[in-house]
N, C-alpha and C positions, 0 to 999 in steps of 0.2 A: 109485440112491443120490442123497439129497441133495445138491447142490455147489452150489458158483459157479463159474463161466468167464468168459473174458477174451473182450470181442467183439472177433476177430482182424479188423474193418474198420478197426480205428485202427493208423493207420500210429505207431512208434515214432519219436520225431524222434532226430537225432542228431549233432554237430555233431566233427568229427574221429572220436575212437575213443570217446569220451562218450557213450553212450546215454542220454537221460533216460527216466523213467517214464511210460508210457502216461497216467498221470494231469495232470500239471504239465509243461509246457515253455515255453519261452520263445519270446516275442513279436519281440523284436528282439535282434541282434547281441548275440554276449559271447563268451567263451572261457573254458568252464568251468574249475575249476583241481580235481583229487582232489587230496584229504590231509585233516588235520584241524587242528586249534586247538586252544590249550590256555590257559584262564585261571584265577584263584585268585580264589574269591570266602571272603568271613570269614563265619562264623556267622551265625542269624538274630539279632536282638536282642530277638525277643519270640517267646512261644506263642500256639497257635489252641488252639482247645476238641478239635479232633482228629488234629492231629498236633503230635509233640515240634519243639521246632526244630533246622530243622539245624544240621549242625557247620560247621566251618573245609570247604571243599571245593575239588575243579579240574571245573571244567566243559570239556569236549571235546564241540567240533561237526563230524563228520564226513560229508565228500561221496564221493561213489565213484560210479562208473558202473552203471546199472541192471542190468547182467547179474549183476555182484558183490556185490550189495546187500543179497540175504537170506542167504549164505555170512557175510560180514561180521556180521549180525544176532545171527545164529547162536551165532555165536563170542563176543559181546560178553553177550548175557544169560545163557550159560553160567555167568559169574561171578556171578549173583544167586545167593542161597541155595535152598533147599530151597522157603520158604513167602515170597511176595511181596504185594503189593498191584498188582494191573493196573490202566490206563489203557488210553482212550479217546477222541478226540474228533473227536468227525464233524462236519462242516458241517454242520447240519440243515436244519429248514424253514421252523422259526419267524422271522418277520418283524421281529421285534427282539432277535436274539441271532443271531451269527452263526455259532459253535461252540456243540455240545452239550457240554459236559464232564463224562466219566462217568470215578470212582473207587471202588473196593472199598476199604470201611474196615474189613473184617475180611481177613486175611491167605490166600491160598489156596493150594495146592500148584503147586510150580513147572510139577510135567508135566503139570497142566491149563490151565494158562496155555500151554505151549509145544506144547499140541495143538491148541489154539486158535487159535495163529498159524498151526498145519501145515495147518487145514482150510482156512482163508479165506484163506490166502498171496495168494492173486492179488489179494484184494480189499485187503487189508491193505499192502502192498508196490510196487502201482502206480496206487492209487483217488488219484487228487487230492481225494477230499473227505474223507480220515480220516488220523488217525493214532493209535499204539497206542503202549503202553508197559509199565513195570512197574518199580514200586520196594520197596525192601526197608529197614529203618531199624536191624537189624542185623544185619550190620553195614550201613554206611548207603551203599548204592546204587542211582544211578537212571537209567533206559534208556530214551530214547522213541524213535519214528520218528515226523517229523511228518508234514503233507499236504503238503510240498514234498521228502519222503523224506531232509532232512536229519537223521542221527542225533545226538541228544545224551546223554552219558554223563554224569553226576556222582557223584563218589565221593573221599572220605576224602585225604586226603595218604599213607596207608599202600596205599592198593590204585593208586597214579597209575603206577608202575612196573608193574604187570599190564596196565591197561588200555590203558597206552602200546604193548606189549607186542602187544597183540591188532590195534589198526593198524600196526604195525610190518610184524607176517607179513604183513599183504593190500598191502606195498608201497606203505603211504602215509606221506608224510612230513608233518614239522608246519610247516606255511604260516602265515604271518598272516590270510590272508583264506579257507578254501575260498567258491568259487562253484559253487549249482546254479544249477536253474532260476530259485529266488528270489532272486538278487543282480540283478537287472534285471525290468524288466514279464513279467508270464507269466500264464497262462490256468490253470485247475483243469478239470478233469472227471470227471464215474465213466467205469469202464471197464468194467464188467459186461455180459454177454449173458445176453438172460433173455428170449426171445421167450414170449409168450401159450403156447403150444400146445407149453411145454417145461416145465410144472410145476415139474418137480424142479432147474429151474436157480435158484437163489435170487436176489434183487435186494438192492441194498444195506440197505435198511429191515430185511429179514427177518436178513442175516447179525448189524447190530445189535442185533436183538432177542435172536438167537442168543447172541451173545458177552456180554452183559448180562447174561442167565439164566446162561450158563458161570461166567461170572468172578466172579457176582455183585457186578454194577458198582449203581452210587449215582449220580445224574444230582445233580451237585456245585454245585447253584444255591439259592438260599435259596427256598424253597418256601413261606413264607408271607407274601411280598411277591409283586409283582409289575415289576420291574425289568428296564430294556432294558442294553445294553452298558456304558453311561456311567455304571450303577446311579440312573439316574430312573426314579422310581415313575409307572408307565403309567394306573396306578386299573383301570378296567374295562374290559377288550379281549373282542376276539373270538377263539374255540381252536375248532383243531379237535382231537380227540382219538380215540387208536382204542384199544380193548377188547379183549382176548381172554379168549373165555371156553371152559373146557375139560368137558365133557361125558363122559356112560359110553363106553368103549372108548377112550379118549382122543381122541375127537372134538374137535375144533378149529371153534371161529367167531370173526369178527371184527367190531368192533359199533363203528360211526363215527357219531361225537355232535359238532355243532356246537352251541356255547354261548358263553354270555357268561361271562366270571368276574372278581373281583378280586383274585386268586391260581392260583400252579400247584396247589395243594391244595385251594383250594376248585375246578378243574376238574376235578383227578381225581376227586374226592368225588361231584360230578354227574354226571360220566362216568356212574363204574361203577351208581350207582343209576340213571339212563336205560338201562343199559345191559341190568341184571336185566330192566326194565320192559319193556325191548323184542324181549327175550325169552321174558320169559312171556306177552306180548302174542301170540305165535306159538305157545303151549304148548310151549316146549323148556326142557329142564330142563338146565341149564347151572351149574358151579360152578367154584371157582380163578378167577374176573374180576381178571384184572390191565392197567390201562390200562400199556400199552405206548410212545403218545406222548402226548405234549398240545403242540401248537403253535401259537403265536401267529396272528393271521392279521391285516394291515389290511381296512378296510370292503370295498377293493375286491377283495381278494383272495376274500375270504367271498361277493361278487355271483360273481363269477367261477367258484368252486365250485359255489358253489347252481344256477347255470346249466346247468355240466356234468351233473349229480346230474338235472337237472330233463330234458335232452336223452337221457342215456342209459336213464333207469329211471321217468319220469313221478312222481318222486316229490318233491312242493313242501315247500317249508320256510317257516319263520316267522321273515323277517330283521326288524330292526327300523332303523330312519334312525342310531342312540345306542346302542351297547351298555349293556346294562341288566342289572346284578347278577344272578344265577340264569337269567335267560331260557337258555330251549333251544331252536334254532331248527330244529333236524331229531335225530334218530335212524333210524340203519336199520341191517338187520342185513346182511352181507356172506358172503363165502364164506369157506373158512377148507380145513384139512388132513384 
């Protein structure tokens, strides 16, 4: 069977009875504190093109000790309804965006979302580079866990007595401040095991691919610019991007294209055409091409690639000093399932 597992080499840190998450822990001195917070934030004041705004709500940010962490979970998105929108956001790879933020803008069933958390638990629950969630708008409730495994709840002034309700049982009281990892300096990491010569152990790329296709998540960035964090327009950068393309029996390949582009849209668009190209270049008849990432890359990051690309498999690429509109600097085809 497909899985993910935890590489039991990382020690757990843990500071009294506090365990943190294999993923995040802290750098220097603190005293963590369990419980949670509770504050009143008022309606939005305006709409977006795709979501209604919210109402009057209480936001609750809850810490808890890593053994109790997905019991708590548990209990807490039980209260979303039937049909949700899931959340996502991974630290990714891209060079000028620090978080990937992925959103389903069509509603999906709850118990594919909550079987989605049961497959990838390890990776979702102690990964320091992700966090998941899931909200609902009616009635209007929202559930994340971040990369520092702190949970935040937001919901209605009518459901504040239920959700109070759900930290109560796990014995947490309402503090002003809870403190995890991230109330002081602290480190992120993945925590996956995934040696070469264990296929079926998945790595974190693959389980986000996975849960994107589940959840049918939407990568929540404006796709016909090209913007770094601060929202400055970058013009023409260098991407790397990867392809998968699905073939008779349900064969699996994957097809990595470096190029130039002046949008996330116009890399995808080149992607998957390089991507045809470089497979019928091989005669394999391949269809369903869906690029799966596209990520930024600086100049020197791209030397740096090229180099590995060029040491492992003798295969040269076409960099250029300027990224330059359309240019493709390599294509090749990869292995796949």
């Amino acid at each position: 069977m497909i899985r993910c597992e935890l590489d039991r080499s990382i020690k757990r840190r843990t500071i009294g009875d506090f365990a943190f998450p294999l993923g995040v822990y802290p750098v220097e001195q603190m005293t963590p504190i369990q419980g949670y917070s509770v504050e009143f934030e008022p309606a939005d004041s305006g709409t977006s093109d795709e979501w209604e705004e919210w109402p009057d709500r209480y936001v609750f940010e809850g810490v808890i000790s890593a053994e109790r962490l997905r019991p708590l979970c548990r209990a807490l998105y039980t209260l979303l309804p039937l049909r949700v929108y899931p959340i996502l956001d991974v630290m990714g790879h891209d060079a000028y965006r620090e978080i990937d933020p992925y959103i389903a803008y069509d509603p999906i069933g709850l118990d594919r979302f909550v079987e989605g958390v049961r497959r990838y638990g390890d990776f979702l629950f102690e990964d320091g580079l992700v966090g998941f969630g899931a909200m609902s708008d009616d009635p209007f409730l929202y559930f994340f866990l971040d990369e520092h495994k702190v949970v935040t709840v937001r919901c209605t002034p009518s459901h504040r007595e239920r959700v109070e309700g759900v930290f109560r049982a796990f014995d947490l009281a309402c503090v002003p401040a809870p403190a995890g990892a991230d109330a002081v300096a602290h480190e992120h990491r993945g925590v996956l095991y995934a040696p070469e010569d264990q296929p079926e152990l998945l790595i974190a790329e693959e389980i986000v691919e996975r849960l994107v296709e589940d959840w049918e998540l939407t990568l929540n960035i404006d796709r016909e610019a090209n913007l770094d964090d601060e929202g400055r327009e970058l013009g023409v950068t260098r991407w790397r991007c990867i392809v998968r393309a699905v073939g008779e029996e349900s064969q699996t390949l994957y097809v990595e294209i470096l190029l130039h582009a002046g949008s996330h849209r116009q890399a995808e668009d080149l992607a998957l055409a390089q991507a045809s190209d470089a497979l019928a270049s091989r005669s394999l008849v391949f269809h369903d091409l869906v690029c799966v990432s596209a990520d930024r890359m600086t100049a020197e990051q791209e030397g740096e690639l090229l180099d590995r690309i060029r040491s492992q498999s003798g295969i040269e690429g076409n960099p250029l000093d300027s990224p330059s509109e359309g240019h493709v600097v390599l294509a090749r085809v990869l292995g796949g399932a």
